[in-house]
mmJSON file of the N, C-alpha and C atoms, coordinates in Angstrom:
{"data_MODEL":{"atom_site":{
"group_PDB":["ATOM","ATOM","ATOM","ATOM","ATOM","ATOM","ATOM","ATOM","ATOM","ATOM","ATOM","ATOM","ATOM","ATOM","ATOM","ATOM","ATOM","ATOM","ATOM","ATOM","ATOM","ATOM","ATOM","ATOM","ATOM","ATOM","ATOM","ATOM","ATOM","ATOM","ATOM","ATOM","ATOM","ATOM","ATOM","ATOM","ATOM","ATOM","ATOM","ATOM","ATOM","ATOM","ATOM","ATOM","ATOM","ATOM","ATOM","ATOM","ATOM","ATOM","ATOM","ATOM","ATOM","ATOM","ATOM","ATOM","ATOM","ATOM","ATOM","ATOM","ATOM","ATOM","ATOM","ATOM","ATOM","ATOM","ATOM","ATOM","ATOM","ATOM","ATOM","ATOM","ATOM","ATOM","ATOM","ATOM","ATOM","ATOM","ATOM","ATOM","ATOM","ATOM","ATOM","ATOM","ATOM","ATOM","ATOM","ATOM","ATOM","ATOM","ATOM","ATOM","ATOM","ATOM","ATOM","ATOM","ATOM","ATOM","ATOM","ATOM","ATOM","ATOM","ATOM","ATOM","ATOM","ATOM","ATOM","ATOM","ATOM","ATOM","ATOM","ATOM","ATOM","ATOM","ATOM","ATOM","ATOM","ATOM","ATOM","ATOM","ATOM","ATOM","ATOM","ATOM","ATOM","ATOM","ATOM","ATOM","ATOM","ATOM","ATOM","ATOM","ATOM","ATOM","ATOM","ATOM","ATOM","ATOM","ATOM","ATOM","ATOM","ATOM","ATOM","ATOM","ATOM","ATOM","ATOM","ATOM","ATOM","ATOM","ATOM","ATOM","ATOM","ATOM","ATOM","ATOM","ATOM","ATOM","ATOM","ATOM","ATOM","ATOM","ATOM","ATOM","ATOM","ATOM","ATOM","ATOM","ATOM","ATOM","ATOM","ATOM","ATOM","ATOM"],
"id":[1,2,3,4,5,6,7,8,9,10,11,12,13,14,15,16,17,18,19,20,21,22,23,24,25,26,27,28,29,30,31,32,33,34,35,36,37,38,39,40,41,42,43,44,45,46,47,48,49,50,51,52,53,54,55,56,57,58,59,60,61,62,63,64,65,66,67,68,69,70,71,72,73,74,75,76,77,78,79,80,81,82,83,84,85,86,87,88,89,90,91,92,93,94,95,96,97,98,99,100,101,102,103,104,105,106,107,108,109,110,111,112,113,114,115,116,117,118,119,120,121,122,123,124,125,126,127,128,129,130,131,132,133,134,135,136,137,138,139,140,141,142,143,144,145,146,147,148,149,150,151,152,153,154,155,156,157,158,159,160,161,162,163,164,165,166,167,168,169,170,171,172,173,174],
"type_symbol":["N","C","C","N","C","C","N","C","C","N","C","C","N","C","C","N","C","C","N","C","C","N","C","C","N","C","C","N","C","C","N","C","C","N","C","C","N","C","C","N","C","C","N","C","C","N","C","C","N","C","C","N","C","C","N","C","C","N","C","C","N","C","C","N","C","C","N","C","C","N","C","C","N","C","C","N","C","C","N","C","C","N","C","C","N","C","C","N","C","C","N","C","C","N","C","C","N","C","C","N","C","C","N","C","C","N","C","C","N","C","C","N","C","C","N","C","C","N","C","C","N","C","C","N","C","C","N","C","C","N","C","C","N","C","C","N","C","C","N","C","C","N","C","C","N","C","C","N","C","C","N","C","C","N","C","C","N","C","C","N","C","C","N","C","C","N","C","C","N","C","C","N","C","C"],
"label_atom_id":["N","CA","C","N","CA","C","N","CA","C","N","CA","C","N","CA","C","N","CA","C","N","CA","C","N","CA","C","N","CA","C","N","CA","C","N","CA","C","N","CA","C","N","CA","C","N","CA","C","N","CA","C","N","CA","C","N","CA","C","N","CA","C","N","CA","C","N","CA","C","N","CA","C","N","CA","C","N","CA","C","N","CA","C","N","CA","C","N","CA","C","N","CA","C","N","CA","C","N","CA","C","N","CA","C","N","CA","C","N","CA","C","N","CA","C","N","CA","C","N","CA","C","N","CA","C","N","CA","C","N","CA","C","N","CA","C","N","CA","C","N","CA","C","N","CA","C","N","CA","C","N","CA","C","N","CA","C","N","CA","C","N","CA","C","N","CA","C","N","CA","C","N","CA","C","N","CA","C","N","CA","C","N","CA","C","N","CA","C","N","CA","C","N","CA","C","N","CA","C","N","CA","C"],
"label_alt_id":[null,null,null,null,null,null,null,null,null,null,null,null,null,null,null,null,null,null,null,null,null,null,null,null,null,null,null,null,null,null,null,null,null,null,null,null,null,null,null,null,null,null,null,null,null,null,null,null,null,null,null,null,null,null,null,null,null,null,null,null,null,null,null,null,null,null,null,null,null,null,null,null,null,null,null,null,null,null,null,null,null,null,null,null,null,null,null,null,null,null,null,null,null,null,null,null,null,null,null,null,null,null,null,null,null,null,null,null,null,null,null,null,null,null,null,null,null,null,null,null,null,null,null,null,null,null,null,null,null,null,null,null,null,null,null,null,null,null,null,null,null,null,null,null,null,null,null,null,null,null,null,null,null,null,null,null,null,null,null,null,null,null,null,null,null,null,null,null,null,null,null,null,null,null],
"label_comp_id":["UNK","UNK","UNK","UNK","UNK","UNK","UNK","UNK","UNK","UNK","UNK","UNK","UNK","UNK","UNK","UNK","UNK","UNK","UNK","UNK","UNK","UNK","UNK","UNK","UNK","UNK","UNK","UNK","UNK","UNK","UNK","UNK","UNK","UNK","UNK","UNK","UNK","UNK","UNK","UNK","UNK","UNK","UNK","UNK","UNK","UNK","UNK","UNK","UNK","UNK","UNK","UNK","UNK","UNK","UNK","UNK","UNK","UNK","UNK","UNK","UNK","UNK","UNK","UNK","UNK","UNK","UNK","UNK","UNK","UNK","UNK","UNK","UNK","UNK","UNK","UNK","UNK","UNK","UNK","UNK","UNK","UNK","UNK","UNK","UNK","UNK","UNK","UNK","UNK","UNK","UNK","UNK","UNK","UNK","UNK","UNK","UNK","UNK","UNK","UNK","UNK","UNK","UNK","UNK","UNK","UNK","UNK","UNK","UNK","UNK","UNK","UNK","UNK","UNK","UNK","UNK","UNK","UNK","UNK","UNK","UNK","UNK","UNK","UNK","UNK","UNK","UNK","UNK","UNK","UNK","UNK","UNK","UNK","UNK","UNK","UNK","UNK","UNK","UNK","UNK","UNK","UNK","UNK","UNK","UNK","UNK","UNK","UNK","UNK","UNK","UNK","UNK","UNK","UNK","UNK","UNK","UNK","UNK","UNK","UNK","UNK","UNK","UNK","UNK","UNK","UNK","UNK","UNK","UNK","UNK","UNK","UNK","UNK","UNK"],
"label_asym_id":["A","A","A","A","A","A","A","A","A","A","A","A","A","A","A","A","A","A","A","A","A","A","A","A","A","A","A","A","A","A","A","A","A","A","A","A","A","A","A","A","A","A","A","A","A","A","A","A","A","A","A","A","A","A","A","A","A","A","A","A","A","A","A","A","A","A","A","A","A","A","A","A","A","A","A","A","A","A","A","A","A","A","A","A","A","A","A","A","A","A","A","A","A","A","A","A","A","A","A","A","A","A","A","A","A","A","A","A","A","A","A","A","A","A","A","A","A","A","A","A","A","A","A","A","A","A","A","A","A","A","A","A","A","A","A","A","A","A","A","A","A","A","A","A","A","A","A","A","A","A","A","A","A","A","A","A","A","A","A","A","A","A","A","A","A","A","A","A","A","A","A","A","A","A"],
"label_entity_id":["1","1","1","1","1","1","1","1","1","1","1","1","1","1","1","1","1","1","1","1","1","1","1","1","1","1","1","1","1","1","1","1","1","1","1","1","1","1","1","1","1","1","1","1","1","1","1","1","1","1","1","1","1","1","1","1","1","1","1","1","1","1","1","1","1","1","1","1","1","1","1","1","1","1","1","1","1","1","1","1","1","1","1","1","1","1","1","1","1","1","1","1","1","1","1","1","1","1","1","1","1","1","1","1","1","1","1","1","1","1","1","1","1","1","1","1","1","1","1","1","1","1","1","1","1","1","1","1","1","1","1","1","1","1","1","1","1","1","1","1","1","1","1","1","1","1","1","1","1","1","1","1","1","1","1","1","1","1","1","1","1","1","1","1","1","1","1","1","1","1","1","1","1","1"],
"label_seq_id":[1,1,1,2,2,2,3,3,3,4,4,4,5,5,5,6,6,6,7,7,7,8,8,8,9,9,9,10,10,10,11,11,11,12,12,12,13,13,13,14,14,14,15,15,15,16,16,16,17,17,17,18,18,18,19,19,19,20,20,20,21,21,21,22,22,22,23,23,23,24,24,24,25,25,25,26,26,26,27,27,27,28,28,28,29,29,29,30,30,30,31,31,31,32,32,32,33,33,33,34,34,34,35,35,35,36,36,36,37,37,37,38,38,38,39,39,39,40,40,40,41,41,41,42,42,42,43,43,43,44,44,44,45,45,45,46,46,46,47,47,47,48,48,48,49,49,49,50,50,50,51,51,51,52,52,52,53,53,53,54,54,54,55,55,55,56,56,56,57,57,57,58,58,58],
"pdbx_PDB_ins_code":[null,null,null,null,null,null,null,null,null,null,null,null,null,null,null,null,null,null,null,null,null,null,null,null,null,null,null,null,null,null,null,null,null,null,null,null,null,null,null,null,null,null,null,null,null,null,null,null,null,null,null,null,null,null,null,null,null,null,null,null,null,null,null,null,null,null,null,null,null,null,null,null,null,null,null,null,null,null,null,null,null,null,null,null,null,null,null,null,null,null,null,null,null,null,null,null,null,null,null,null,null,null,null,null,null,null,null,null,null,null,null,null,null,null,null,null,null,null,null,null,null,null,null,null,null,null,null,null,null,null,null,null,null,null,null,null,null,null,null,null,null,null,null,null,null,null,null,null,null,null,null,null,null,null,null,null,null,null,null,null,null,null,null,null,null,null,null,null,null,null,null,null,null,null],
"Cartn_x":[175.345,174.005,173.343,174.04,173.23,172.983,173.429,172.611,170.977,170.683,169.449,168.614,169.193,168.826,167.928,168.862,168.44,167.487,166.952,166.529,165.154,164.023,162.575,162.129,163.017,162.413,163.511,163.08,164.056,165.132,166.403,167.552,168.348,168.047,168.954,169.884,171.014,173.029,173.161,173.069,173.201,173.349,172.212,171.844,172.65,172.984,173.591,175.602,175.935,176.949,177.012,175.54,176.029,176.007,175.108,175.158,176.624,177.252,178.344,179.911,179.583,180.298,181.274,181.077,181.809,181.353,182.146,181.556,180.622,179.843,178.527,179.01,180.279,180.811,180.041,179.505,178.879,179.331,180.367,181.451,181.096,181.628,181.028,179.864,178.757,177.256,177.208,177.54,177.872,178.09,179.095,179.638,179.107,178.746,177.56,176.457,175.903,174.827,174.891,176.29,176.322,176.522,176.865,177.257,175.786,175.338,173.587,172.983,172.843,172.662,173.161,174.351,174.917,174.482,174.194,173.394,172.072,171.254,169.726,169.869,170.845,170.947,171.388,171.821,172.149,171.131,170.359,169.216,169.26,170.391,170.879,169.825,169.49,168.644,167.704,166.765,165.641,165.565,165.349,164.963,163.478,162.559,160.858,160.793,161.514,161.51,162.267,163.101,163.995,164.724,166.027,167.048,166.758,165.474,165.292,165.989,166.573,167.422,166.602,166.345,166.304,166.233,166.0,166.274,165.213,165.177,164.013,163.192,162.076,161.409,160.938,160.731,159.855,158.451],
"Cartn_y":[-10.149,-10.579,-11.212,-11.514,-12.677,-11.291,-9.689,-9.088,-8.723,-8.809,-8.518,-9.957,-11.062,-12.556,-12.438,-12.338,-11.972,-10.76,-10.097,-8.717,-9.089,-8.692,-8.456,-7.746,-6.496,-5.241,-4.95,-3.856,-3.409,-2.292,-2.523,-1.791,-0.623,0.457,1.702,1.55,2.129,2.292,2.548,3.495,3.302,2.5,1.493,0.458,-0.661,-0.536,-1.727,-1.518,-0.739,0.073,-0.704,-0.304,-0.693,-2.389,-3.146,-4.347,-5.125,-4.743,-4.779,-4.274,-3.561,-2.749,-2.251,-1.093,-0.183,1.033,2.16,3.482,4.038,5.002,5.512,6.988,7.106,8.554,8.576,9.888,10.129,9.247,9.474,9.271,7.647,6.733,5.819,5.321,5.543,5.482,5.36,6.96,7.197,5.39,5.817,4.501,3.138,2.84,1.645,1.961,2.845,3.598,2.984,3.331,3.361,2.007,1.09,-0.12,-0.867,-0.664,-1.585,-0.679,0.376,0.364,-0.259,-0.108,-1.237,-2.507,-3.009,-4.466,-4.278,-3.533,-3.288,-3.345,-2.582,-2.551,-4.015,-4.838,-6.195,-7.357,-6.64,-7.825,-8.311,-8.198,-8.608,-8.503,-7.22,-6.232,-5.485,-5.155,-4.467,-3.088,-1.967,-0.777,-0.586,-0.93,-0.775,0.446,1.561,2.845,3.559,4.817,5.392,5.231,4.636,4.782,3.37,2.309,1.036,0.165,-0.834,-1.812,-3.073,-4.268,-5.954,-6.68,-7.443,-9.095,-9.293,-9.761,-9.817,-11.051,-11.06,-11.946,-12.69,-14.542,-14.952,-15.285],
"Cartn_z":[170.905,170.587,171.805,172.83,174.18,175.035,174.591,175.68,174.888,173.512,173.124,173.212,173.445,173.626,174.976,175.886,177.109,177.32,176.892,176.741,176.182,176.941,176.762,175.855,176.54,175.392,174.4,173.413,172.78,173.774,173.363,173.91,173.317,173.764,173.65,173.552,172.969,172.833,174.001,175.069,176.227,176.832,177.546,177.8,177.196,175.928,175.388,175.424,175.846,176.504,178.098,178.465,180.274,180.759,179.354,179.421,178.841,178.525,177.513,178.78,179.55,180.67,180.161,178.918,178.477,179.295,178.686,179.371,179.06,179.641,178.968,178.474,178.264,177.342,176.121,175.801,174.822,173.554,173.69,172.115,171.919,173.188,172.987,172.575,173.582,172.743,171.501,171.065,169.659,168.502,169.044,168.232,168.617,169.371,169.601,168.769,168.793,167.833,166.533,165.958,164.698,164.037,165.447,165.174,165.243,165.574,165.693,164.627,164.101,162.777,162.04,161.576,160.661,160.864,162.232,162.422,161.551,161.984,161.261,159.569,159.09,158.018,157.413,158.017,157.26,157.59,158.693,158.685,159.932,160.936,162.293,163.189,163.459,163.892,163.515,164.045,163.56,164.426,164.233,164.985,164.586,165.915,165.713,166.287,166.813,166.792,166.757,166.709,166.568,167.555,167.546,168.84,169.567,168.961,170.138,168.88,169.721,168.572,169.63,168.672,169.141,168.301,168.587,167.417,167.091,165.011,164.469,165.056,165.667,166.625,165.179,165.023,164.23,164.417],
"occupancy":[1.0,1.0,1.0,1.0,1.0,1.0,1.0,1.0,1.0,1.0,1.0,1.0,1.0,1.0,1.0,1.0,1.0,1.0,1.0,1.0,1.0,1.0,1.0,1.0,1.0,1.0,1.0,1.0,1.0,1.0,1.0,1.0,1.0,1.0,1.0,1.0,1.0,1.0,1.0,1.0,1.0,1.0,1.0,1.0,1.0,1.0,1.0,1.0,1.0,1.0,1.0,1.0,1.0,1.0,1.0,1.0,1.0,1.0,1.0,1.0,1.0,1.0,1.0,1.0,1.0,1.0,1.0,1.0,1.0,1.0,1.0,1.0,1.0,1.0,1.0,1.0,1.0,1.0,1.0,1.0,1.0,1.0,1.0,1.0,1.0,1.0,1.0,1.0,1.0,1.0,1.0,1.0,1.0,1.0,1.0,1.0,1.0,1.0,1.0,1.0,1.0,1.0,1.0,1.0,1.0,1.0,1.0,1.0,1.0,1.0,1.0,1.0,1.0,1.0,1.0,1.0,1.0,1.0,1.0,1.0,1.0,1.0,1.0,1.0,1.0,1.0,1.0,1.0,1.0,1.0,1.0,1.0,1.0,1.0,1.0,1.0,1.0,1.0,1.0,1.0,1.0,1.0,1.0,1.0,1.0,1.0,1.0,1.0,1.0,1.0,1.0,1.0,1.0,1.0,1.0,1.0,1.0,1.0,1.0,1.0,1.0,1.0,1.0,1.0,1.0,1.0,1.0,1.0,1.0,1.0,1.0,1.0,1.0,1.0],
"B_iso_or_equiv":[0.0,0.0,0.0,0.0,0.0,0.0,0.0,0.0,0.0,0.0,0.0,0.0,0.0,0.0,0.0,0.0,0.0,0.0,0.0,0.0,0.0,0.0,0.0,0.0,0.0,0.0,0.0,0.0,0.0,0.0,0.0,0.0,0.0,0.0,0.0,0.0,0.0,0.0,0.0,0.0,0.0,0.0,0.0,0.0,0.0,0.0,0.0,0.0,0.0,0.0,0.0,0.0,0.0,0.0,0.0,0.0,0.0,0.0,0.0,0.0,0.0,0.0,0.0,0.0,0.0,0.0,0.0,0.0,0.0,0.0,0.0,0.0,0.0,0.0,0.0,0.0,0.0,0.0,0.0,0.0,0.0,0.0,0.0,0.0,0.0,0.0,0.0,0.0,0.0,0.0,0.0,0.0,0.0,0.0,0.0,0.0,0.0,0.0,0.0,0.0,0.0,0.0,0.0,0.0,0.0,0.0,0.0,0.0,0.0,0.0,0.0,0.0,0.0,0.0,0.0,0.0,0.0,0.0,0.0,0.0,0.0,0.0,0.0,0.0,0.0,0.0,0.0,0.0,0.0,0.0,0.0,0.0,0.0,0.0,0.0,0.0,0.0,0.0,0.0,0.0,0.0,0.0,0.0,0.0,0.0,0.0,0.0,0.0,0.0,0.0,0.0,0.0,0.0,0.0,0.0,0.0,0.0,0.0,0.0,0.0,0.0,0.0,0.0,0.0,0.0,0.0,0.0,0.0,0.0,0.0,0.0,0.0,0.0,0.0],
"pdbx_formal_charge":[null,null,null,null,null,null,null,null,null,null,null,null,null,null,null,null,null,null,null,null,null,null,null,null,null,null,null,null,null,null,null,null,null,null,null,null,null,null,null,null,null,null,null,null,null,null,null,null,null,null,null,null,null,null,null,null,null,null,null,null,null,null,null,null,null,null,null,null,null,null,null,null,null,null,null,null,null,null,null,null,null,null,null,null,null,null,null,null,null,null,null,null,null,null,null,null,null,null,null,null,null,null,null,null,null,null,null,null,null,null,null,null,null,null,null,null,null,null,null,null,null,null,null,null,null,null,null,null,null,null,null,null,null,null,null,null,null,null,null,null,null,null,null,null,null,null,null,null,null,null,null,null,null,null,null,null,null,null,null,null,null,null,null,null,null,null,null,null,null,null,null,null,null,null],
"auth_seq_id":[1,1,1,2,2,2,3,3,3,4,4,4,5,5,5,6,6,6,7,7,7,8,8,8,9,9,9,10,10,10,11,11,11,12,12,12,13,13,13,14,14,14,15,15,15,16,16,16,17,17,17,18,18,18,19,19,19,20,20,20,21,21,21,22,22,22,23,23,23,24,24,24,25,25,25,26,26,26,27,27,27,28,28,28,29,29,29,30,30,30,31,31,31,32,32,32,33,33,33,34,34,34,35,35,35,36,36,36,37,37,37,38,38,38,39,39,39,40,40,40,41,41,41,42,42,42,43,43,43,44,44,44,45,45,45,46,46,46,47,47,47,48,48,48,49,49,49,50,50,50,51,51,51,52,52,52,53,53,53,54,54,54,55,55,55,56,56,56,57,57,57,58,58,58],
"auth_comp_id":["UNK","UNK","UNK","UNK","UNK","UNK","UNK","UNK","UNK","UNK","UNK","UNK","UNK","UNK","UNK","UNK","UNK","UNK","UNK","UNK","UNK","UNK","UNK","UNK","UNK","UNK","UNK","UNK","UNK","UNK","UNK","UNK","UNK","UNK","UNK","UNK","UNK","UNK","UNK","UNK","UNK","UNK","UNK","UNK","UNK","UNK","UNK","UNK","UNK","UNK","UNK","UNK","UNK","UNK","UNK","UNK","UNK","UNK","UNK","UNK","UNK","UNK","UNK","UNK","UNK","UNK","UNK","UNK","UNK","UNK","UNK","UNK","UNK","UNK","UNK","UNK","UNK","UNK","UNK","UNK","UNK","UNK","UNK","UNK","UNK","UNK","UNK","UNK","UNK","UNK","UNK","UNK","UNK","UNK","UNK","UNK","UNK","UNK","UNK","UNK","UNK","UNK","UNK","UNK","UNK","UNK","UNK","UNK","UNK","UNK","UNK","UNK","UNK","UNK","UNK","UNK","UNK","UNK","UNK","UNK","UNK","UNK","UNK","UNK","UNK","UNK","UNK","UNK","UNK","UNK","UNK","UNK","UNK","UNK","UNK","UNK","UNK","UNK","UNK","UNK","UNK","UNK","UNK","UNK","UNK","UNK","UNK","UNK","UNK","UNK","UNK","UNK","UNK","UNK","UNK","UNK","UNK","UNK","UNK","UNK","UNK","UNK","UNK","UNK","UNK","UNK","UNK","UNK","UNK","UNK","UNK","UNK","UNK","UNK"],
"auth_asym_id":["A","A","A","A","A","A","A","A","A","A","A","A","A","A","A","A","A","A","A","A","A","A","A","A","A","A","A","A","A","A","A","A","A","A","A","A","A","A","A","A","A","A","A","A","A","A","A","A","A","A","A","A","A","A","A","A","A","A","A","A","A","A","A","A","A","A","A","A","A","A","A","A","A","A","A","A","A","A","A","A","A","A","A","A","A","A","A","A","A","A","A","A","A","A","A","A","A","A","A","A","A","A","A","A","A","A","A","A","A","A","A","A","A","A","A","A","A","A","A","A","A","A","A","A","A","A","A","A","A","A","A","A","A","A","A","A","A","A","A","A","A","A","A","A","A","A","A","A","A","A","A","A","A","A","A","A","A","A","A","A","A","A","A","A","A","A","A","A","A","A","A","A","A","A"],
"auth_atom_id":["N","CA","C","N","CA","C","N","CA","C","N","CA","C","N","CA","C","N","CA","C","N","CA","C","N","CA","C","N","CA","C","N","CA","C","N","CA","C","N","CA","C","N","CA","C","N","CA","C","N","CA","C","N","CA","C","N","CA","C","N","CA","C","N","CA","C","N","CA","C","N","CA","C","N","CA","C","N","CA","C","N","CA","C","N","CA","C","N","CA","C","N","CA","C","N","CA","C","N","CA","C","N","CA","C","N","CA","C","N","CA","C","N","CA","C","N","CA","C","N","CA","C","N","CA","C","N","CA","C","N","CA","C","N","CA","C","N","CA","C","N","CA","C","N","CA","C","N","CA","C","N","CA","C","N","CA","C","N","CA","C","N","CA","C","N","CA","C","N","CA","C","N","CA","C","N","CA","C","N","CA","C","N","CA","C","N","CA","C","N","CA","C","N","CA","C","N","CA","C","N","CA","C"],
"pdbx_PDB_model_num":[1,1,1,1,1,1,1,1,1,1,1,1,1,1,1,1,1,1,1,1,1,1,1,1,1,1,1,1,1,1,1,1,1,1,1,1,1,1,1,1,1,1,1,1,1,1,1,1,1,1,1,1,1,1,1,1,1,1,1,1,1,1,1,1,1,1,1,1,1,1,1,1,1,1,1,1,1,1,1,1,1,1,1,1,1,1,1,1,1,1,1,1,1,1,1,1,1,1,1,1,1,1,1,1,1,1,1,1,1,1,1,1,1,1,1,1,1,1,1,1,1,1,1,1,1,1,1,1,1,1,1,1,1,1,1,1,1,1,1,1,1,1,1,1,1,1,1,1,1,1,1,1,1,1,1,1,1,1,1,1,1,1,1,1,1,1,1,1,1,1,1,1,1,1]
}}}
């Protein structure tokens, strides 16, 4: 969560992969992907466009 803290904009799985200093293998992504959905879906996270994940601003 302190790399979307730190983070201006909203962040791609990619991006949140290279902030994180995992690999940027597809497969991975992947599964970062699916894991910040599951964030969005509980309220963690918000996706304000397809594929951008950040923190619900108040």
């Amino acid at each position: 969560m302190t790399v979307f803290a730190a983070a201006d904009t909203p962040l791609r799985a990619r991006a949140v992969c290279e902030a994180i200093d995992l690999e940027t293998a597809p497969n991975t992504v992947n599964n970062v992907r699916l894991k910040l959905k599951r964030l969005v879906e509980r309220g963690v996270l918000v996706e304000p466009e397809q594929g951008l994940f950040t923190q619900p601003r108040p």
